[in-house]
C-alpha positions in Angstrom: -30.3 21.0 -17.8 -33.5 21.6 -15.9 -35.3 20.8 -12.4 -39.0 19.0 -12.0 -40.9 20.8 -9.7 -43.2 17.5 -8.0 -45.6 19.8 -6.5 -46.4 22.3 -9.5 -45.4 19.8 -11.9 -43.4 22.4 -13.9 -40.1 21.9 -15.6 -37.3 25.0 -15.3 -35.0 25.2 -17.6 -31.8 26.5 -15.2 -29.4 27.3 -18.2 -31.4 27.3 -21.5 -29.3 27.3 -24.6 -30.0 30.8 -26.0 -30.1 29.5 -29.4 -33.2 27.2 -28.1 -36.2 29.5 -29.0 -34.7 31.9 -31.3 -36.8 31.0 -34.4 -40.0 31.4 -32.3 -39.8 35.0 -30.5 -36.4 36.3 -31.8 -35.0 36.1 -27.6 -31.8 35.1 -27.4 -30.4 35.0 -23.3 -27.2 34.4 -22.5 -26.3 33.7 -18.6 -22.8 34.0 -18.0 -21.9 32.8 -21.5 -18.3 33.0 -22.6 -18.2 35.6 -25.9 -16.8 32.9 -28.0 -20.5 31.1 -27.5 -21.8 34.5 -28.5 -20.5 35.2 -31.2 -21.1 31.7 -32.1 -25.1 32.2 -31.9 -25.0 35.2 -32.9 -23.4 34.3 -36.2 -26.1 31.2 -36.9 -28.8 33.1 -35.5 -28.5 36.2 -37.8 -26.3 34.7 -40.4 -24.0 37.2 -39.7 -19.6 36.5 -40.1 -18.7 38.1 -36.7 -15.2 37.2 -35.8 -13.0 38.3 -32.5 -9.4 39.4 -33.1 -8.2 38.5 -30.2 -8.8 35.2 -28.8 -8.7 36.8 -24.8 -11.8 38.7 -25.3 -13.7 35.3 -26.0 -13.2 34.1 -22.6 -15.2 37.2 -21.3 -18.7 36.3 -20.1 -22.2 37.5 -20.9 -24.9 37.9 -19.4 -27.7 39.9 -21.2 -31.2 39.1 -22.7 -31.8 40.7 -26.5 -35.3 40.2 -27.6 -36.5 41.0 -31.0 -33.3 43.4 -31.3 -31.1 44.2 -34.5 -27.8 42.4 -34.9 -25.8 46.0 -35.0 -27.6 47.3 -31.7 -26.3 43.7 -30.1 -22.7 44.0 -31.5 -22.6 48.2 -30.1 -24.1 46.4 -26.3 -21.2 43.9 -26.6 -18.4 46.3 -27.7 -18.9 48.7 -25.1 -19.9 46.1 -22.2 -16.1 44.7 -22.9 -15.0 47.6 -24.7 -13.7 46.4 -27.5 -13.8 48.3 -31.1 -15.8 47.2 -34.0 -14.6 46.8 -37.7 -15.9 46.2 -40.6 -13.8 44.2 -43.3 -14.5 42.3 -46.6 -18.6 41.9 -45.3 -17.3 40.4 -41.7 -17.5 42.5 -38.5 -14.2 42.4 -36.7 -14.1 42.6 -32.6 -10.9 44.1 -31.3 -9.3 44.7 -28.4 -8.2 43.0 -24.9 -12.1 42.7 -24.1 -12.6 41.7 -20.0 -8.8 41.4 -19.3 -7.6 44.2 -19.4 
């Protein structure tokens, strides 16, 4: 979803899919995304098996810009924005906990 600008004849983007320019600069920006999204691009983006334990936390929304950052450094910023614990099990990281309603 964008708006054309007539007078500078400009295009802007008002909620880019973060997945959109990945492969080019390694940014992902997420504007209010719900986790599940996330976890989602996060998991096709970094081939990565990230999975949330509890299916309240993937209502919680994001907001944050990660640009040429490591997947672990991205999963420690999400875990204690929504303070949920991390786990790793059988080459899958786990997200626990209540997340944003608690």
């Amino acid at each position: 979803i964008g708006t054309y600008n007539n007078t500078s004849k400009e295009i802007q983007v008002d909620n880019p899919d973060p997945d959109q320019s990945f492969w080019r600069d390694q940014k992902l920006v997420f504007k209010g995304t719900p986790l599940s999204n996330v976890i989602e691009s996060l998991n096709r983006n970094y081939q990565a098996n990230i999975t949330l334990q509890n299916e309240i936390a993937a209502t919680c929304k994001l907001s944050a810009t990660f640009e040429k950052e490591q997947l672990a450094n991205i999963i420690d910023v999400i875990a204690t924005t929504f303070n949920l614990e991390i786990s790793n099990e059988n080459n899958a990281i786990i997200l626990k906990g209540k997340g944003c309603k608690e």
